[in-house]
C-alpha atoms as an extended CHARMM CRD file, in Angstrom:
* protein
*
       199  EXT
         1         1  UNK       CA             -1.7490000000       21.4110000000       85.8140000000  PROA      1               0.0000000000
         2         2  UNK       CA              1.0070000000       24.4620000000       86.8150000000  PROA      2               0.0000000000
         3         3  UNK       CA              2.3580000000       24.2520000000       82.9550000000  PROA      3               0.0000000000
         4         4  UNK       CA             -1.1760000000       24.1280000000       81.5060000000  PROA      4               0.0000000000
         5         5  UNK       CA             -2.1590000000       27.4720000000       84.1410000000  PROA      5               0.0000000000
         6         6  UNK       CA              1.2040000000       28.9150000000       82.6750000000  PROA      6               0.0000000000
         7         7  UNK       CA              0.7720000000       28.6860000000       79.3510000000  PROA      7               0.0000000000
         8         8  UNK       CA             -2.6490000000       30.0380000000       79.5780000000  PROA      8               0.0000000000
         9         9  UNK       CA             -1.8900000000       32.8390000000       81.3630000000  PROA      9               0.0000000000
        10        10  UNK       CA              1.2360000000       33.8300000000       78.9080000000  PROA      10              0.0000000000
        11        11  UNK       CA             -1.8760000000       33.2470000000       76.2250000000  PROA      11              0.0000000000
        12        12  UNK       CA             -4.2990000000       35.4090000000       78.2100000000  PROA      12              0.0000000000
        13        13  UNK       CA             -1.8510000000       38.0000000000       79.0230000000  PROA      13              0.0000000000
        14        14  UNK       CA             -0.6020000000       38.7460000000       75.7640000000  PROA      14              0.0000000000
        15        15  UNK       CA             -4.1770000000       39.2080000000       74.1540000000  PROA      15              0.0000000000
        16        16  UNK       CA             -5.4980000000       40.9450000000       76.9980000000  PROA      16              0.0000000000
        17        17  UNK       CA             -2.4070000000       42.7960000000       78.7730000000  PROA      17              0.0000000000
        18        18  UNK       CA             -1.3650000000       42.1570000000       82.2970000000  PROA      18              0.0000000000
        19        19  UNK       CA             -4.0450000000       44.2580000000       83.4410000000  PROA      19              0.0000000000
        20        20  UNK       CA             -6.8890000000       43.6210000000       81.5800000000  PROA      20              0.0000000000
        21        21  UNK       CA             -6.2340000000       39.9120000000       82.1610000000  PROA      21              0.0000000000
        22        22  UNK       CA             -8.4050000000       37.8770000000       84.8870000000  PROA      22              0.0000000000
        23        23  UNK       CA             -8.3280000000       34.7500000000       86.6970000000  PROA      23              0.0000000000
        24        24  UNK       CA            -11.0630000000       33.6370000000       85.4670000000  PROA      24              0.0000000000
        25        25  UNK       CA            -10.1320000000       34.0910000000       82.0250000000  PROA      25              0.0000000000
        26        26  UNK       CA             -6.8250000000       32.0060000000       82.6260000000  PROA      26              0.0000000000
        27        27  UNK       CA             -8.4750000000       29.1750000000       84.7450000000  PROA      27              0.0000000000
        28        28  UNK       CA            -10.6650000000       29.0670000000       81.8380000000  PROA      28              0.0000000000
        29        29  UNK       CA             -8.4630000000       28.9170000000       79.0090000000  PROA      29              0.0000000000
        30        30  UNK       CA             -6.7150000000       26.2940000000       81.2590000000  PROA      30              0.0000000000
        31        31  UNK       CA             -9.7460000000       24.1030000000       81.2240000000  PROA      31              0.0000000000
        32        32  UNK       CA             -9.7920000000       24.1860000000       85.0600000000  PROA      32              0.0000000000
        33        33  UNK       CA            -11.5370000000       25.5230000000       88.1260000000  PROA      33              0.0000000000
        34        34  UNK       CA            -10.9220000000       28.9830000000       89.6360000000  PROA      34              0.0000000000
        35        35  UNK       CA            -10.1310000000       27.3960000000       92.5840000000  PROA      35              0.0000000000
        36        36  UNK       CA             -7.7990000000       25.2730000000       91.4500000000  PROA      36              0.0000000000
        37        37  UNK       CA             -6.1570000000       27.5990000000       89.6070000000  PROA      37              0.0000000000
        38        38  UNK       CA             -5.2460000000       29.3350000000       93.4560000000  PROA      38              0.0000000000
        39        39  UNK       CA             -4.5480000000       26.4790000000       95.1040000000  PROA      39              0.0000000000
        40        40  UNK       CA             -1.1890000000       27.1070000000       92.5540000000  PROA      40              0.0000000000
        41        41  UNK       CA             -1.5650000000       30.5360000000       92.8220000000  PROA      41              0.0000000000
        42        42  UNK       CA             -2.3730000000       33.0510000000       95.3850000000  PROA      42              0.0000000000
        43        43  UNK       CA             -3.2810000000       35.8550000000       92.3750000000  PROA      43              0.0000000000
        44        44  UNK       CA             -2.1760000000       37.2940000000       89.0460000000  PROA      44              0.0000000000
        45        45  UNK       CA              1.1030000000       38.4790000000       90.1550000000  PROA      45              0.0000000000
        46        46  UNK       CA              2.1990000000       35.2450000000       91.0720000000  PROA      46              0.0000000000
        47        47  UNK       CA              1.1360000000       33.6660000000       87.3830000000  PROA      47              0.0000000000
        48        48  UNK       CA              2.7820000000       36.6240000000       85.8250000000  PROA      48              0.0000000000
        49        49  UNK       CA              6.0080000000       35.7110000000       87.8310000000  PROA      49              0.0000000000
        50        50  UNK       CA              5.9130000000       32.0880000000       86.7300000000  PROA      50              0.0000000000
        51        51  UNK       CA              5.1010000000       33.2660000000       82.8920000000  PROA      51              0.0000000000
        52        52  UNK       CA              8.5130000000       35.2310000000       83.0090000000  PROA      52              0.0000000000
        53        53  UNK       CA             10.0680000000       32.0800000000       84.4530000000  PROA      53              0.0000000000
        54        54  UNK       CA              9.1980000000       29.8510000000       81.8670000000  PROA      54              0.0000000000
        55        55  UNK       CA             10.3770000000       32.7490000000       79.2660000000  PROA      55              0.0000000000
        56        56  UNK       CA             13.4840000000       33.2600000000       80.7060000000  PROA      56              0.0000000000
        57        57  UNK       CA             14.3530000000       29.7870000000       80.7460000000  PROA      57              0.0000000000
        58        58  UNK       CA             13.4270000000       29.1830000000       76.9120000000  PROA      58              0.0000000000
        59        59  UNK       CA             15.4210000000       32.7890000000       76.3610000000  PROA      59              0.0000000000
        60        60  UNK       CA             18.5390000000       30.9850000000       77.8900000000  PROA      60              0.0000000000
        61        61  UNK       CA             18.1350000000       27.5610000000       75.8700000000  PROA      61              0.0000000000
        62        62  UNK       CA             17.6150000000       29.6520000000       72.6940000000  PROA      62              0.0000000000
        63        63  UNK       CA             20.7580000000       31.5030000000       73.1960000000  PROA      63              0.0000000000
        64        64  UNK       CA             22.4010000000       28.3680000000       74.1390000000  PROA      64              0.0000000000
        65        65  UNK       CA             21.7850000000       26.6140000000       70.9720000000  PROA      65              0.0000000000
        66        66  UNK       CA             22.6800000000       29.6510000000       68.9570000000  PROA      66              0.0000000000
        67        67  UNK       CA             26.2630000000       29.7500000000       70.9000000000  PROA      67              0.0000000000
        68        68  UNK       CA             26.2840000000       26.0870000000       70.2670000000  PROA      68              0.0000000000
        69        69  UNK       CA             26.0510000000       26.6490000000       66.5620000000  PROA      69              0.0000000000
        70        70  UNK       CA             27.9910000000       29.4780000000       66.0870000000  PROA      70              0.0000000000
        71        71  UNK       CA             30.8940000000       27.9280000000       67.3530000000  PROA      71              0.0000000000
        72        72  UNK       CA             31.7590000000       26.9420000000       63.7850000000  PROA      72              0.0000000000
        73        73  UNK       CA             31.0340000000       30.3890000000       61.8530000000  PROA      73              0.0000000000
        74        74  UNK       CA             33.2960000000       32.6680000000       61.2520000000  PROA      74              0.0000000000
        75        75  UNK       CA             33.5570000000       35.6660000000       63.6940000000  PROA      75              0.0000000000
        76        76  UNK       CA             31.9870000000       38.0440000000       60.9160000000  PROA      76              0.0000000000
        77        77  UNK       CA             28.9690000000       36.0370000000       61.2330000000  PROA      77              0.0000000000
        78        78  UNK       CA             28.5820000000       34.1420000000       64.4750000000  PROA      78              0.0000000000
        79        79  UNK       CA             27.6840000000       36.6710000000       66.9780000000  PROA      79              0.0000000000
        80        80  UNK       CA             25.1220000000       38.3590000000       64.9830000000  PROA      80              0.0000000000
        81        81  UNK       CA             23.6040000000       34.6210000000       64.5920000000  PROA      81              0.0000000000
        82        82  UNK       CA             23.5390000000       34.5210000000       68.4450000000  PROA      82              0.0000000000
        83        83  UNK       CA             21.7050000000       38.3690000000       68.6090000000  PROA      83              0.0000000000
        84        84  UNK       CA             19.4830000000       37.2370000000       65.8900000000  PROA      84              0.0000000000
        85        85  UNK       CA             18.1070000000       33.9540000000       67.4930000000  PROA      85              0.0000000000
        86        86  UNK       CA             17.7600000000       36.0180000000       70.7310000000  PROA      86              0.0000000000
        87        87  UNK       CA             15.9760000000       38.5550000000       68.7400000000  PROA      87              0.0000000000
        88        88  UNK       CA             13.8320000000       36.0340000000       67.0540000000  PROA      88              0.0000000000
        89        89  UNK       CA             12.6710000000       34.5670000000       70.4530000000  PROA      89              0.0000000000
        90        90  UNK       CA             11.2420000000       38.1610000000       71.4890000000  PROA      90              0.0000000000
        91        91  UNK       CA              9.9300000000       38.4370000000       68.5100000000  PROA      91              0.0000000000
        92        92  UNK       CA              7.4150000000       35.0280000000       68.7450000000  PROA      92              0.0000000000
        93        93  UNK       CA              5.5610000000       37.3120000000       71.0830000000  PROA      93              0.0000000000
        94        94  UNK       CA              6.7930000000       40.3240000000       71.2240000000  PROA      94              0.0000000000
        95        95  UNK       CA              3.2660000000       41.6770000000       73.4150000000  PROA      95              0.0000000000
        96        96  UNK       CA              4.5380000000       39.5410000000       75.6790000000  PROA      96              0.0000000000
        97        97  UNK       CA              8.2980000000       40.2990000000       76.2760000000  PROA      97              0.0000000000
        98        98  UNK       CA              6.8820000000       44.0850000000       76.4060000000  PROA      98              0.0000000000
        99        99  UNK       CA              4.3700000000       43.0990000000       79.2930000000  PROA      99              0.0000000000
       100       100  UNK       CA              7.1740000000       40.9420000000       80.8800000000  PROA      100             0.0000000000
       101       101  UNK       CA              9.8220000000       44.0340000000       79.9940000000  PROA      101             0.0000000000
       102       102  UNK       CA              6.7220000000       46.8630000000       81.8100000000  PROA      102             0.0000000000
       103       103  UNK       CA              5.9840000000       44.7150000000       84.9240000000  PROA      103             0.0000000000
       104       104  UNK       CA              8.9630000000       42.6670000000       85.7920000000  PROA      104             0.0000000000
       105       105  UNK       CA             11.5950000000       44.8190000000       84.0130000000  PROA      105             0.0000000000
       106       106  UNK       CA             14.8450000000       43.0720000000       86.4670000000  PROA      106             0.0000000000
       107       107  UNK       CA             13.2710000000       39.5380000000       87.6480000000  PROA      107             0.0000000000
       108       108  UNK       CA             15.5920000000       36.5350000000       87.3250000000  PROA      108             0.0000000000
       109       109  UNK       CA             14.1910000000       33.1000000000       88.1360000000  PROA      109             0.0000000000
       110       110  UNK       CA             15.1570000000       30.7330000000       90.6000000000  PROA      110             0.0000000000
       111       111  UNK       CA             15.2490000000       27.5310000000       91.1810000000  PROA      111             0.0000000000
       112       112  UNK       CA             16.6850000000       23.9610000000       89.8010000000  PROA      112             0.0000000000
       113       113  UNK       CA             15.9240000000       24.4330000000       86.1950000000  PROA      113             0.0000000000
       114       114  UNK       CA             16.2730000000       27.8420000000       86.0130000000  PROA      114             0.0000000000
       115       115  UNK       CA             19.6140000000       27.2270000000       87.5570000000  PROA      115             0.0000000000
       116       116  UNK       CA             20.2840000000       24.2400000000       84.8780000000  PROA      116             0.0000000000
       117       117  UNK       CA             19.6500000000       26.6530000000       82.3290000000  PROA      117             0.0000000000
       118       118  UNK       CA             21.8100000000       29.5290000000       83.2770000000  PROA      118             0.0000000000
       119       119  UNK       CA             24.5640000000       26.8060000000       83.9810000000  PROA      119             0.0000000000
       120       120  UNK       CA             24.2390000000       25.5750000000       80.2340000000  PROA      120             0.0000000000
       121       121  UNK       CA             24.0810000000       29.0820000000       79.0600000000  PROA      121             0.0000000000
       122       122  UNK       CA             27.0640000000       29.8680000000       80.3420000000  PROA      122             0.0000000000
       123       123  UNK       CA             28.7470000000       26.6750000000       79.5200000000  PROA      123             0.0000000000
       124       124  UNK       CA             28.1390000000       27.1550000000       75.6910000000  PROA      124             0.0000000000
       125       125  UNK       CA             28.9310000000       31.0160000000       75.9290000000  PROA      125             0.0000000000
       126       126  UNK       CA             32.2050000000       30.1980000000       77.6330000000  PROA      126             0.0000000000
       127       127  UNK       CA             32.9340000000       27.5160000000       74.6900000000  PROA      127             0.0000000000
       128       128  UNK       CA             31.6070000000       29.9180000000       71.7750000000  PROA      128             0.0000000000
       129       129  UNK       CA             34.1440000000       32.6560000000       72.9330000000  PROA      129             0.0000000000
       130       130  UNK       CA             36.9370000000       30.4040000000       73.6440000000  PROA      130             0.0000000000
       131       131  UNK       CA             36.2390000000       29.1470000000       69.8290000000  PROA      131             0.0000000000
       132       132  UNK       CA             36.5860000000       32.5980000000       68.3760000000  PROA      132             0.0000000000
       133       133  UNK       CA             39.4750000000       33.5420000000       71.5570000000  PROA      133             0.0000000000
       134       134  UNK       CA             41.6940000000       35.0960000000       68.5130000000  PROA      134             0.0000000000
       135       135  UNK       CA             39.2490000000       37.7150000000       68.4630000000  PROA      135             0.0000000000
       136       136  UNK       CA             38.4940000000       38.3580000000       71.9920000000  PROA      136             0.0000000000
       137       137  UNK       CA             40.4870000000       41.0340000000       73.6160000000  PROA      137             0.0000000000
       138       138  UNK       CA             38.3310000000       41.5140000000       76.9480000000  PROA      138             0.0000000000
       139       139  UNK       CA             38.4050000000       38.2300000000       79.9110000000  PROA      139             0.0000000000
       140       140  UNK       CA             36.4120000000       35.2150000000       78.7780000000  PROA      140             0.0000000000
       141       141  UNK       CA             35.1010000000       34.4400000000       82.2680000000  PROA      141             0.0000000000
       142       142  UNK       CA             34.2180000000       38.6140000000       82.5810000000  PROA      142             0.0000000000
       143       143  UNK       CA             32.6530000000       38.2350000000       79.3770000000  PROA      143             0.0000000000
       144       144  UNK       CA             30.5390000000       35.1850000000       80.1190000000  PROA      144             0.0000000000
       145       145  UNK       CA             28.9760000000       37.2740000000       82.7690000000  PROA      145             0.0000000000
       146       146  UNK       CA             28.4990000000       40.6060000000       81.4330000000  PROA      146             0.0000000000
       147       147  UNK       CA             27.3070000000       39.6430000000       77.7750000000  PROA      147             0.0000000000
       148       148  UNK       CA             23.4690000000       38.6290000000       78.7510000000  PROA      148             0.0000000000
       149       149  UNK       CA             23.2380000000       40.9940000000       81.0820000000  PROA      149             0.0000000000
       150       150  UNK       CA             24.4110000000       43.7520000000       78.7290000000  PROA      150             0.0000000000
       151       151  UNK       CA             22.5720000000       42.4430000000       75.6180000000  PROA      151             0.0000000000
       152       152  UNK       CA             18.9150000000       42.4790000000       77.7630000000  PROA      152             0.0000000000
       153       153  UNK       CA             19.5910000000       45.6100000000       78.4610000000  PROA      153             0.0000000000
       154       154  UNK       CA             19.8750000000       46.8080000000       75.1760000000  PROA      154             0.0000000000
       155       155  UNK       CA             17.3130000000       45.0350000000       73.8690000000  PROA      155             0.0000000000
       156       156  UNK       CA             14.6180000000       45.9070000000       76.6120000000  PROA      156             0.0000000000
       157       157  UNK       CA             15.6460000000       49.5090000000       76.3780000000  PROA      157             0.0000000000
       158       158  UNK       CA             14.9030000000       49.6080000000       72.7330000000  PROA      158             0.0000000000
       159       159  UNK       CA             12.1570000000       47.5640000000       72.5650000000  PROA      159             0.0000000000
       160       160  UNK       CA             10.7570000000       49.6860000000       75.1480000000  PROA      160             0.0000000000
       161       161  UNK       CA             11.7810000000       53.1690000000       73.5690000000  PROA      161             0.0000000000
       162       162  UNK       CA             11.1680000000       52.1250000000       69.9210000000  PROA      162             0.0000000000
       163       163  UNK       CA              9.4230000000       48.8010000000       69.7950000000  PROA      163             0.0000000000
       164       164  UNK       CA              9.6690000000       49.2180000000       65.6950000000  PROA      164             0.0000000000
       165       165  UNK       CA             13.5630000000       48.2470000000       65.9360000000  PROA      165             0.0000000000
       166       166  UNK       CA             12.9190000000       44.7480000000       67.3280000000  PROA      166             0.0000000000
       167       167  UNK       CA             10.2290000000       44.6580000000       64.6430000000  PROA      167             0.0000000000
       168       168  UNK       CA             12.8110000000       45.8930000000       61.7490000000  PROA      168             0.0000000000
       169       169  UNK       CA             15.5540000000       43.8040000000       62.6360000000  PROA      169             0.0000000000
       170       170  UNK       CA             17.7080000000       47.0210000000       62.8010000000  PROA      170             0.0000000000
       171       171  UNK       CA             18.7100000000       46.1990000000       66.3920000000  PROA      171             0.0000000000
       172       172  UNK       CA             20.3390000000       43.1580000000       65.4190000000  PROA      172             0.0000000000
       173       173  UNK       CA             22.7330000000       44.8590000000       63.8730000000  PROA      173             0.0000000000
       174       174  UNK       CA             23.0670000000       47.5970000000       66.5890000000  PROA      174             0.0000000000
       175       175  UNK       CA             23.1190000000       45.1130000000       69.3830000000  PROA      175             0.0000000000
       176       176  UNK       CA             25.8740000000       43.1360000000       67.4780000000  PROA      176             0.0000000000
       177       177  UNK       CA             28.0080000000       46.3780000000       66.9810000000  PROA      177             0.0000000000
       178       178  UNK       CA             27.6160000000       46.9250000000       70.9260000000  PROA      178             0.0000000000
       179       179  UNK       CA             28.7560000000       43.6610000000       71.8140000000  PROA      179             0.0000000000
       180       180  UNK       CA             31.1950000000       43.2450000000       69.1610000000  PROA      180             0.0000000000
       181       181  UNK       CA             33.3370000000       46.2010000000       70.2840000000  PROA      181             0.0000000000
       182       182  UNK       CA             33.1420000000       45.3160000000       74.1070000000  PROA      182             0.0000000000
       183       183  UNK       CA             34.4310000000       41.7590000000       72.7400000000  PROA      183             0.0000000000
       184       184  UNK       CA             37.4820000000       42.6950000000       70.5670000000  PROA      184             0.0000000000
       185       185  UNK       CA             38.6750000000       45.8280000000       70.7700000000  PROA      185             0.0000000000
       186       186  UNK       CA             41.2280000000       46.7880000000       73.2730000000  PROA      186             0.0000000000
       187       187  UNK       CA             41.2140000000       47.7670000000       76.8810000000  PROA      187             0.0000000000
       188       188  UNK       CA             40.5520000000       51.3650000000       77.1750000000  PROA      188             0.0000000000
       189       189  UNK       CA             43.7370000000       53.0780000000       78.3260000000  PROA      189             0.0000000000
       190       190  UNK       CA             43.9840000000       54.6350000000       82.0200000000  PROA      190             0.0000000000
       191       191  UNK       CA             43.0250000000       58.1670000000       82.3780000000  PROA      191             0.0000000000
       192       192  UNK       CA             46.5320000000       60.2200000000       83.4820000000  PROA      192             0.0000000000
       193       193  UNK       CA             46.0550000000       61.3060000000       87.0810000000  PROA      193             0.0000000000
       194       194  UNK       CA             49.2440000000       63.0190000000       87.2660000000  PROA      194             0.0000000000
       195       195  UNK       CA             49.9270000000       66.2510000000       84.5910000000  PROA      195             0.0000000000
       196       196  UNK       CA             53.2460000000       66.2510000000       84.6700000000  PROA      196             0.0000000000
       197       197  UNK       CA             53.0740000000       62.7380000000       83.1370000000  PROA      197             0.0000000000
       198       198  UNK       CA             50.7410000000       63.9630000000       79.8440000000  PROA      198             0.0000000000
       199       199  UNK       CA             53.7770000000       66.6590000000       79.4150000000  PROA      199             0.0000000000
């Protein structure tokens, strides 16, 4: 019943928009009653909150078979692969990730599977980088946890500012530059405090 009411609603929203959407329109595309639809949920918010759950989560398996299978590419192409199957994910429904992007721009999920998932995603990150650690220049266990956070962000931002790069593909390459250079090149060198030491 809950995954049937979520599905629906990720249906409704994306045709309609978060706004224009109604309960009634996702009990109905559900096949059930409206008031079984709130003994789930209280109102729209809430639906909208488990939508992004259940996109999150598919996000993070995505990405985790894409680190999975770029362990075995060369460097030159394996973390674009990883960008690109992220990219590809958004772009399934891309009204949707925009809704989610508008209304619930810095919402994690919670619980046990959402937990399972970030665990794995991290897992096969932390075994992607190590694979390519030749390359890396920057802390693998640093890196682990600033490379999703830092690739969202990139990819919200531009979705949200020019929704035509997701569309292009041009932000795989830009998002793969980004990352790229945090990844190998080296540690930026401390600014000189003291002027008599730049003499």
């Amino acid at each position: 019943m809950v995954d049937s009411l979520v599905e629906a609603a990720a249906q409704v929203f994306s045709q309609t928009g978060f706004d224009r959407a109604s309960t009634n329109a996702i009990a109905e595309r559900a096949g059930v009653s409206i008031g079984s639809l709130y003994q789930y949920f209280p109102d729209k918010r809430a639906l909208l909150e488990a939508v992004n759950e259940s996109y999150v989560i598919g996000l993070w398996l995505t990405a985790s078979r894409a680190c999975r299978n770029a362990c075995a590419l060369p460097w030159s192409e394996a973390l674009r692969s990883i960008v690109a199957a992220k990219v590809d994910y958004h772009m399934n429904d891309s009204r949707l990730f925009g809704i989610l992007q508008n209304e619930l721009p810095a919402t994690f999920p919670v619980g046990a599977e959402a937990d399972l998932a970030k665990q794995q995603l991290e897992h096969e990150l932390r075994n992607f980088l190590v694979a390519h650690r030749t390359m890396i220049r920057v802390d693998i266990d640093r890196a682990v946890q600033m490379l999703p956070v830092v690739g969202k962000g990139v990819l919200a931002t531009s979705f949200l500012s020019n929704p035509d790069d997701l569309k292009s593909g041009r932000i795989i390459d830009e998002v793969t530059k980004v990352l790229s250079h945090y990844l190998t090149e080296s540690e930026v060198a401390e600014p000189v405090t003291d002027l008599s030491k730049a003499q």
